[in-house]
Gaussian input, Z-matrix of N, CA and C with variables (Angstrom, degrees):
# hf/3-21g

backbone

0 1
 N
 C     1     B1
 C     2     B2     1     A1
 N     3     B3     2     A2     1     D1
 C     4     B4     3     A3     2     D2
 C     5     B5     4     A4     3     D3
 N     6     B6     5     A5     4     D4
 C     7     B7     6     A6     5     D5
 C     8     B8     7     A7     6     D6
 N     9     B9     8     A8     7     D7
 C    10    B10     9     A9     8     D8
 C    11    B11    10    A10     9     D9
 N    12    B12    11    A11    10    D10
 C    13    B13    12    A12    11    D11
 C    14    B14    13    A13    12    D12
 N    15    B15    14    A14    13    D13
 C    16    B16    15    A15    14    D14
 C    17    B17    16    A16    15    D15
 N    18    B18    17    A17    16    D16
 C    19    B19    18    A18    17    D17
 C    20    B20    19    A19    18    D18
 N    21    B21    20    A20    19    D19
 C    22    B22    21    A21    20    D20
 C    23    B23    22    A22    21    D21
 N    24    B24    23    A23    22    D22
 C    25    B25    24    A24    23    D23
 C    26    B26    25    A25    24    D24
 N    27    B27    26    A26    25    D25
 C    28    B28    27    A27    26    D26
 C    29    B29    28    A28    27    D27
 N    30    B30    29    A29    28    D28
 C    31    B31    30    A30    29    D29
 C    32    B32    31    A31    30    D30
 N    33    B33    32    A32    31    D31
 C    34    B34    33    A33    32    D32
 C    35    B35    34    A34    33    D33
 N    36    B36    35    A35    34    D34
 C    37    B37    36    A36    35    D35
 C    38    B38    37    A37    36    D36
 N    39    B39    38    A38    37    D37
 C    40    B40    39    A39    38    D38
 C    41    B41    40    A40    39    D39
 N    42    B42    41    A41    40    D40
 C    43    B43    42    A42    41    D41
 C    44    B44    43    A43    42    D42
 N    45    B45    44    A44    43    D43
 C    46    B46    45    A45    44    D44
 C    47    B47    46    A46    45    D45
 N    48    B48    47    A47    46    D46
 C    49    B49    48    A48    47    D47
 C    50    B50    49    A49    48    D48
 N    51    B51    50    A50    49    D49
 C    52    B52    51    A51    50    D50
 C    53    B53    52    A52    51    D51
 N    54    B54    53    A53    52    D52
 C    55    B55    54    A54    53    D53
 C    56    B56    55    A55    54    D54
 N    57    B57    56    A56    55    D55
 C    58    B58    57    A57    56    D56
 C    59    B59    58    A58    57    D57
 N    60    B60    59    A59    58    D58
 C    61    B61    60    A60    59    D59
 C    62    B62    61    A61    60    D60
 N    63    B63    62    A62    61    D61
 C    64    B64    63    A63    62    D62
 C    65    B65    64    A64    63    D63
 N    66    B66    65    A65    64    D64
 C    67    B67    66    A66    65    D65
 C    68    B68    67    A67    66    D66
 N    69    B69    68    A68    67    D67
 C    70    B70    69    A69    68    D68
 C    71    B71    70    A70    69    D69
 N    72    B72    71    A71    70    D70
 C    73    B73    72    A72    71    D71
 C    74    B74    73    A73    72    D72
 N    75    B75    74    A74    73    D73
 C    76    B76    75    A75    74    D74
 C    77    B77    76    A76    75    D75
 N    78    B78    77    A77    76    D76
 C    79    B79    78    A78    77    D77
 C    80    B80    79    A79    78    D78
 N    81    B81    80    A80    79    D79
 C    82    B82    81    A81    80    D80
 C    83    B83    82    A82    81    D81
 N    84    B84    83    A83    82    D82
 C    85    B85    84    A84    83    D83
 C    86    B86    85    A85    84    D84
 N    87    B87    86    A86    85    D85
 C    88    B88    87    A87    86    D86
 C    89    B89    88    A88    87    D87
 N    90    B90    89    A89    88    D88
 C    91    B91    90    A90    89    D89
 C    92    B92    91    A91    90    D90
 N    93    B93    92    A92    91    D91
 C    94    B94    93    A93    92    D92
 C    95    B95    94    A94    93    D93
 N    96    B96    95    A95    94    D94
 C    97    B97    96    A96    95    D95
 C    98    B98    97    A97    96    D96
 N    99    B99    98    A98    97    D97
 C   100   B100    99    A99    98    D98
 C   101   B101   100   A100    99    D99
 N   102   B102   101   A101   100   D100
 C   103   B103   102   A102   101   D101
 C   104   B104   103   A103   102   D102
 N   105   B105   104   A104   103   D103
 C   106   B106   105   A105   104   D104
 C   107   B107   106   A106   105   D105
 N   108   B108   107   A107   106   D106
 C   109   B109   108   A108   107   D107
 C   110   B110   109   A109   108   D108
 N   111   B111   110   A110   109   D109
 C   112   B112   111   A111   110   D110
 C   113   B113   112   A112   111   D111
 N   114   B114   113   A113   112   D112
 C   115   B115   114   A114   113   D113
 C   116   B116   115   A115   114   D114
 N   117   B117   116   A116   115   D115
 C   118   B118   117   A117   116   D116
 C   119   B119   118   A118   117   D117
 N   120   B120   119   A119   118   D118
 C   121   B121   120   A120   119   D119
 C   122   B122   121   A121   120   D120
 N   123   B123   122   A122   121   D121
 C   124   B124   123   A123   122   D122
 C   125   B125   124   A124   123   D123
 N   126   B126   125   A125   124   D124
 C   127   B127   126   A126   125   D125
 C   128   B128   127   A127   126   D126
 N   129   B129   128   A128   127   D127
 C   130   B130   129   A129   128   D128
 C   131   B131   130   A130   129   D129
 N   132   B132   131   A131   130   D130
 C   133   B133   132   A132   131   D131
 C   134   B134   133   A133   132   D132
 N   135   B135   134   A134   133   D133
 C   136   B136   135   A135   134   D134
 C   137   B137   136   A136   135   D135
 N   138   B138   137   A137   136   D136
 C   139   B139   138   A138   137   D137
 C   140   B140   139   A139   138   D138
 N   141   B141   140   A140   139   D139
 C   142   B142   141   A141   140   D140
 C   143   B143   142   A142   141   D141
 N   144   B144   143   A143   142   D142
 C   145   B145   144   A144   143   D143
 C   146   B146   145   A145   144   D144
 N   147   B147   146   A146   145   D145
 C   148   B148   147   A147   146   D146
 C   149   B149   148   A148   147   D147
 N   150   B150   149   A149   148   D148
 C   151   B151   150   A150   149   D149
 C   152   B152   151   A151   150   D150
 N   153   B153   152   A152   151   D151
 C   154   B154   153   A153   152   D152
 C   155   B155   154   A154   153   D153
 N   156   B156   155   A155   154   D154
 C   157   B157   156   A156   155   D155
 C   158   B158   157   A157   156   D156
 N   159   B159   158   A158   157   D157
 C   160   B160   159   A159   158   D158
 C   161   B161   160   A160   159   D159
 N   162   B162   161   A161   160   D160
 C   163   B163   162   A162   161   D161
 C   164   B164   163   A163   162   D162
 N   165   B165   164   A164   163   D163
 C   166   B166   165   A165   164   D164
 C   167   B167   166   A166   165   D165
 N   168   B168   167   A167   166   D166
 C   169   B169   168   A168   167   D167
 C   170   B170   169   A169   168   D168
 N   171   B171   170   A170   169   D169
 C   172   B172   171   A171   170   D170
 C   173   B173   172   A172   171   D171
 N   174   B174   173   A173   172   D172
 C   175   B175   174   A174   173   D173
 C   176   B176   175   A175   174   D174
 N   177   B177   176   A176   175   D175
 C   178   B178   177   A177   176   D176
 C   179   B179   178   A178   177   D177
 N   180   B180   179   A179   178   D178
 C   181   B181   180   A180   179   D179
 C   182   B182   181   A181   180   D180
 N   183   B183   182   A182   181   D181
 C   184   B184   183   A183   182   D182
 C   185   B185   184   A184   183   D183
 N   186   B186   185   A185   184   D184
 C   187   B187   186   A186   185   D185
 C   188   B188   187   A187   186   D186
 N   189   B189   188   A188   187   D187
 C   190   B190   189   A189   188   D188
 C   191   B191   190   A190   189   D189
 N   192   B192   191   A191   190   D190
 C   193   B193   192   A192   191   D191
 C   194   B194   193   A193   192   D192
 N   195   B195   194   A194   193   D193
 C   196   B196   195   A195   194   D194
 C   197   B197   196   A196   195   D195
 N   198   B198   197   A197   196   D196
 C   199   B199   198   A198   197   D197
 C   200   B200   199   A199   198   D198
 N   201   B201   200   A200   199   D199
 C   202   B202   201   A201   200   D200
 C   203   B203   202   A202   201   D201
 N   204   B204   203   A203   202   D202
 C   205   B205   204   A204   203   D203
 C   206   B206   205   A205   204   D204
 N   207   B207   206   A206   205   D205
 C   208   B208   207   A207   206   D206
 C   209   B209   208   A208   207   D207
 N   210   B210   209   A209   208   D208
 C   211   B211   210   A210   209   D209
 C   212   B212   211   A211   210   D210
 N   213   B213   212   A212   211   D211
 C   214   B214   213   A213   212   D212
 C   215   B215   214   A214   213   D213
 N   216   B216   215   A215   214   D214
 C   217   B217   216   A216   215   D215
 C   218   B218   217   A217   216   D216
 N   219   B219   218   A218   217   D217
 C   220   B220   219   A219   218   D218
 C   221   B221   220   A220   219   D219
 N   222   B222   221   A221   220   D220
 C   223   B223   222   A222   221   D221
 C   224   B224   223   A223   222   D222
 N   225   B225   224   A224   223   D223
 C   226   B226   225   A225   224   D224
 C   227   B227   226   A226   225   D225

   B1=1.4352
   B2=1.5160
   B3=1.2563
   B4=1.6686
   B5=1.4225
   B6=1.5551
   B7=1.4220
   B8=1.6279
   B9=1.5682
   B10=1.3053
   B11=1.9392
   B12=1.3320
   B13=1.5721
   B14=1.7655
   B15=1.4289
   B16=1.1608
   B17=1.5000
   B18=1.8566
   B19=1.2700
   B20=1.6664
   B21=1.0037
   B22=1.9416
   B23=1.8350
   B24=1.6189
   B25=1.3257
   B26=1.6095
   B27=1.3561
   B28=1.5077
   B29=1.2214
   B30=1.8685
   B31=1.6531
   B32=1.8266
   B33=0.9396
   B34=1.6889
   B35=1.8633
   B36=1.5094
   B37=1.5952
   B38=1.2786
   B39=1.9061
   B40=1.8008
   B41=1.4690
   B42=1.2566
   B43=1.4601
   B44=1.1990
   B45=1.3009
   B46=1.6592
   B47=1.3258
   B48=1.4125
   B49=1.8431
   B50=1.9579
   B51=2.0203
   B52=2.1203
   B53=1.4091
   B54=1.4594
   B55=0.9907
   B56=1.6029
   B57=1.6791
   B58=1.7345
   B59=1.5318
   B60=1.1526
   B61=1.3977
   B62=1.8030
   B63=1.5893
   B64=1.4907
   B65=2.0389
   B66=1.5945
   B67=1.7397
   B68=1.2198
   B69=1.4244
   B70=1.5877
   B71=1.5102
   B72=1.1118
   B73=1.0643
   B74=2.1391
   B75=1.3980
   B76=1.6007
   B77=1.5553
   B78=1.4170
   B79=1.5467
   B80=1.3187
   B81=1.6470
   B82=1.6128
   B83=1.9676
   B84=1.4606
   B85=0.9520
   B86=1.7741
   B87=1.3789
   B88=1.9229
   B89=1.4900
   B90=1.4060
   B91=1.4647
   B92=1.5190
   B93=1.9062
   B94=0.5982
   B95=1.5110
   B96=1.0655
   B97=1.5565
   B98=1.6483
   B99=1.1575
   B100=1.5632
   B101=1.8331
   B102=1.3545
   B103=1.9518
   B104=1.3498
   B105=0.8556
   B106=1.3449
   B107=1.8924
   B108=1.2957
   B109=1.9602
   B110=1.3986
   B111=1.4411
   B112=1.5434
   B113=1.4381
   B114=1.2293
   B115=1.2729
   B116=1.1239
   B117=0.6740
   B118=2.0748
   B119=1.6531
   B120=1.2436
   B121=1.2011
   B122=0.9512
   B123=1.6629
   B124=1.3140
   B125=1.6353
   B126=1.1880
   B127=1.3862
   B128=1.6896
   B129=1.0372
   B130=1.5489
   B131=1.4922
   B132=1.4768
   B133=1.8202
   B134=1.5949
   B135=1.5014
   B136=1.3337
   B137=1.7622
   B138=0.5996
   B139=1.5628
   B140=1.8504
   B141=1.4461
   B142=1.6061
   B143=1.5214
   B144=1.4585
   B145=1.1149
   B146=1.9742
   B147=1.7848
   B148=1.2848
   B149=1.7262
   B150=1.2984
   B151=1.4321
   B152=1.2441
   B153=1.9332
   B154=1.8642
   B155=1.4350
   B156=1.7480
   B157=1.6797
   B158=1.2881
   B159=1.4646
   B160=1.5273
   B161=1.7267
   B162=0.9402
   B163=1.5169
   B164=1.4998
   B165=1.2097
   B166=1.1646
   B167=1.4055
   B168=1.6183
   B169=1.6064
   B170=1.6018
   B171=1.2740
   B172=1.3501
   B173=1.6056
   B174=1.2132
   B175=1.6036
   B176=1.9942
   B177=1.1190
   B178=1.6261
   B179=2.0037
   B180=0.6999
   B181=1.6166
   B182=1.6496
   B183=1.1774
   B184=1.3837
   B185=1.7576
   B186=0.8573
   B187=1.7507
   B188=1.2641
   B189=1.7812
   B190=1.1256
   B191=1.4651
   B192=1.5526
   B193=1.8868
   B194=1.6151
   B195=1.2914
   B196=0.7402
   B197=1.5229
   B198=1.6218
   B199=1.4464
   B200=1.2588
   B201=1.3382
   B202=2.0014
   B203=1.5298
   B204=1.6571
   B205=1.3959
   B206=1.5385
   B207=1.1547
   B208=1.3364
   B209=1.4984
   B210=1.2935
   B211=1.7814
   B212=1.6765
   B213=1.0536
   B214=1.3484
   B215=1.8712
   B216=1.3313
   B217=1.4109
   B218=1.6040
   B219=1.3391
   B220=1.8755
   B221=1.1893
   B222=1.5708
   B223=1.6634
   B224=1.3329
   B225=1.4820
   B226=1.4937
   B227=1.6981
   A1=108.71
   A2=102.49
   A3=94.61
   A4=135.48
   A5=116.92
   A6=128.02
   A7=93.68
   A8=113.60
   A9=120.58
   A10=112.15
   A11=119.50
   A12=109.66
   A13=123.23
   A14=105.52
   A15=107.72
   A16=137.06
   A17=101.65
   A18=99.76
   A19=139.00
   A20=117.75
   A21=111.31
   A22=107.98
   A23=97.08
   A24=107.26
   A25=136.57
   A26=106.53
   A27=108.01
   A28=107.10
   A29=122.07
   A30=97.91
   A31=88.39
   A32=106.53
   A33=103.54
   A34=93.05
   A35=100.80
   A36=94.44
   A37=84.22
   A38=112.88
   A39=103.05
   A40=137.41
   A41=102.88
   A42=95.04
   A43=129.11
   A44=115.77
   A45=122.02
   A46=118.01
   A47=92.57
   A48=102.29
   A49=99.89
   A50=86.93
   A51=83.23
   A52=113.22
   A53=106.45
   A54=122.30
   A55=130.00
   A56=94.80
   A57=114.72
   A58=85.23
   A59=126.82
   A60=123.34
   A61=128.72
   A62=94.57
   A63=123.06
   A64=113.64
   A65=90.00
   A66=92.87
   A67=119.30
   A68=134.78
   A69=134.25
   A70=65.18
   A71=162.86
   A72=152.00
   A73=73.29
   A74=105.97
   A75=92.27
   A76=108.85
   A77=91.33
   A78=112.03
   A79=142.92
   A80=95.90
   A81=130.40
   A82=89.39
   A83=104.45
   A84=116.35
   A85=90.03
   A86=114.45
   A87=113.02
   A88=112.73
   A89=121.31
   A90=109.87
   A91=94.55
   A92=107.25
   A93=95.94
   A94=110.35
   A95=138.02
   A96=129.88
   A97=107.17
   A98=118.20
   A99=124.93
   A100=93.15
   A101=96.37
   A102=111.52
   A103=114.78
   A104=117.10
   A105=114.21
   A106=112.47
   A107=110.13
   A108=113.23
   A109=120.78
   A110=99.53
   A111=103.80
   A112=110.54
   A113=129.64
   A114=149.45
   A115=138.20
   A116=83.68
   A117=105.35
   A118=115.30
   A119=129.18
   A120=148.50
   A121=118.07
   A122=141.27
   A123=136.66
   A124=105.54
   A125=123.22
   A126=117.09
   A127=107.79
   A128=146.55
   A129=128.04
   A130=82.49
   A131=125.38
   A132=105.07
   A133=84.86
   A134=129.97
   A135=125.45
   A136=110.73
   A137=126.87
   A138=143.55
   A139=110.18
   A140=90.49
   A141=102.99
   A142=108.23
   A143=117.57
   A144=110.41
   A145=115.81
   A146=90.29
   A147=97.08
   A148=123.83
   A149=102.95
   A150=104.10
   A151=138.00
   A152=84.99
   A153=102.39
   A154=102.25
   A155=116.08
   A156=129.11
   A157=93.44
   A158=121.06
   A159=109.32
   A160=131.91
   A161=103.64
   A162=122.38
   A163=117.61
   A164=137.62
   A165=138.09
   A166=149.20
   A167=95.93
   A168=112.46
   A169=99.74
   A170=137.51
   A171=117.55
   A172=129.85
   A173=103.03
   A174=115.12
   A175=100.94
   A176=114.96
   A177=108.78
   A178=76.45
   A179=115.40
   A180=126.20
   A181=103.54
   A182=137.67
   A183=145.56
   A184=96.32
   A185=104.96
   A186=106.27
   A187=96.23
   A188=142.22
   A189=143.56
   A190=111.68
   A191=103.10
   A192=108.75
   A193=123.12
   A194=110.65
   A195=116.49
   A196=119.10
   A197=111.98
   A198=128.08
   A199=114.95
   A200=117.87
   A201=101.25
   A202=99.47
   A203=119.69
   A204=118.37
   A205=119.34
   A206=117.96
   A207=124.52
   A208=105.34
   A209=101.16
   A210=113.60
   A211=83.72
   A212=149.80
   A213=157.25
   A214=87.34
   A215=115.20
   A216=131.36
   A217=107.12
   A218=92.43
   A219=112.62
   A220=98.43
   A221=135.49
   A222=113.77
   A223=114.33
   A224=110.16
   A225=117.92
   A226=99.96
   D1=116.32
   D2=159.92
   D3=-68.22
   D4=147.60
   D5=-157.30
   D6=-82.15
   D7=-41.56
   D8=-178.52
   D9=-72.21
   D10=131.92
   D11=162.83
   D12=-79.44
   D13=-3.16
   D14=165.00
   D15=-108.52
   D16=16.44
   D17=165.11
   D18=-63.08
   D19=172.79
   D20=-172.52
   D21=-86.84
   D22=87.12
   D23=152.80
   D24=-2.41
   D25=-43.01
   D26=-170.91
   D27=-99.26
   D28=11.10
   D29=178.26
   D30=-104.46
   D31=37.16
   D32=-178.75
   D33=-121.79
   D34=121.30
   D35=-176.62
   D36=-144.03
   D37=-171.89
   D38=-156.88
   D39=47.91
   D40=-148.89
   D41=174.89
   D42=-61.55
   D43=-27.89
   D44=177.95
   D45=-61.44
   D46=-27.40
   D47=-166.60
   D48=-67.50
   D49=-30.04
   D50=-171.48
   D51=-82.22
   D52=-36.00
   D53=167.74
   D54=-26.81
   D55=-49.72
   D56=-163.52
   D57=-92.11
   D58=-25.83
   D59=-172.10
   D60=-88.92
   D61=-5.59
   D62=176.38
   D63=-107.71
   D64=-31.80
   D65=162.02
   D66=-82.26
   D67=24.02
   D68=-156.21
   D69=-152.76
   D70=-156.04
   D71=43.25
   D72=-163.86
   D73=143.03
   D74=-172.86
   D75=-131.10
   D76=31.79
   D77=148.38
   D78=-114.19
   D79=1.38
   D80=168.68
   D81=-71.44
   D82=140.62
   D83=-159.63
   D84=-119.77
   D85=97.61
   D86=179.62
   D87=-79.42
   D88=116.34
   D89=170.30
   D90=-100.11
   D91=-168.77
   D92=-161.40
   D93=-119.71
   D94=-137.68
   D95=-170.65
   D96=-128.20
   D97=120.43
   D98=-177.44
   D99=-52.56
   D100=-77.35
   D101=179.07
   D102=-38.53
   D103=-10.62
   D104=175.59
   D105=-102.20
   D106=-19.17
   D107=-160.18
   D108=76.56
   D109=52.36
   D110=-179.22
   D111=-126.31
   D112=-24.13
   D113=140.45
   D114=-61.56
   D115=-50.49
   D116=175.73
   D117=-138.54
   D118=146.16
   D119=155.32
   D120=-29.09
   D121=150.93
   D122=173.77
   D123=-60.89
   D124=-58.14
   D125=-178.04
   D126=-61.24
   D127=-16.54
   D128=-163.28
   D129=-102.96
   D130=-16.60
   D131=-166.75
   D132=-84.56
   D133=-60.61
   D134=176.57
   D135=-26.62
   D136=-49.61
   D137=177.26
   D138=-43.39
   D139=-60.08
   D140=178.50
   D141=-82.37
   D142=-27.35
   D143=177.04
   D144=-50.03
   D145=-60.75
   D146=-174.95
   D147=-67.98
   D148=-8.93
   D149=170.65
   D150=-82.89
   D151=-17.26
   D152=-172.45
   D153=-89.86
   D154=-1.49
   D155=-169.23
   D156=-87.63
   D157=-53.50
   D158=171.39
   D159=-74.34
   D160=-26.22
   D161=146.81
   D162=-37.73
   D163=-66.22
   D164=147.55
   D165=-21.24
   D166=-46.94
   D167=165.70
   D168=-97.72
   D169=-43.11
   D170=177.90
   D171=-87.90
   D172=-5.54
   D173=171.90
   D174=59.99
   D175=45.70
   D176=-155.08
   D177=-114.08
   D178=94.48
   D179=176.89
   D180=-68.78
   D181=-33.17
   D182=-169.60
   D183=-91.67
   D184=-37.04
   D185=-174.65
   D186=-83.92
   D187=-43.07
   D188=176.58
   D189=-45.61
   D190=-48.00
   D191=174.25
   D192=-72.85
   D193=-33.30
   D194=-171.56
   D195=-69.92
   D196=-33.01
   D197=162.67
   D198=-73.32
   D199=-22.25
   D200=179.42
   D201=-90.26
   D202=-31.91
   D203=165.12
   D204=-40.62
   D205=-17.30
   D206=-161.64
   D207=-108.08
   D208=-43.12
   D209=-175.19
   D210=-76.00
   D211=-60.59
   D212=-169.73
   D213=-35.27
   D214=-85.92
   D215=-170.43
   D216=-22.36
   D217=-59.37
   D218=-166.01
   D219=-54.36
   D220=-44.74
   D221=-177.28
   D222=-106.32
   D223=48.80
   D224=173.34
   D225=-85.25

């Protein structure tokens, strides 16, 4: 994506081309990025981070919710 809105459109082809054509578009709806602290707080993403780490090796999907439910609670 270009930083500029007046760069030349046509050297963007493939995905970039939909891409650039879905970030212009102002019915494209932008959220925002957990990894980044735009969603959540540094501590609640740490939270999900470490839950989605055990999540991973135990595949326990109910324990996965049940811990971000919890990290969720804590920064109410």
């Amino acid at each position: 994506m270009p930083a500029r809105t007046d760069s030349d459109k046509s050297k963007y082809t493939g995905y970039l081309a939909s891409a650039l054509k879905d970030w212009q578009d102002p019915a494209t709806k932008i959220v925002g990025s957990l990894t980044h602290g735009v969603v959540a707080n540094n501590a609640f993403g740490s939270e999900i981070d470490t839950a989605l780490a055990i999540f991973v090796n135990s595949r326990d999907s109910a324990g996965f919710a049940t811990a971000v439910a919890k990290a969720y609670a804590a920064t109410k």
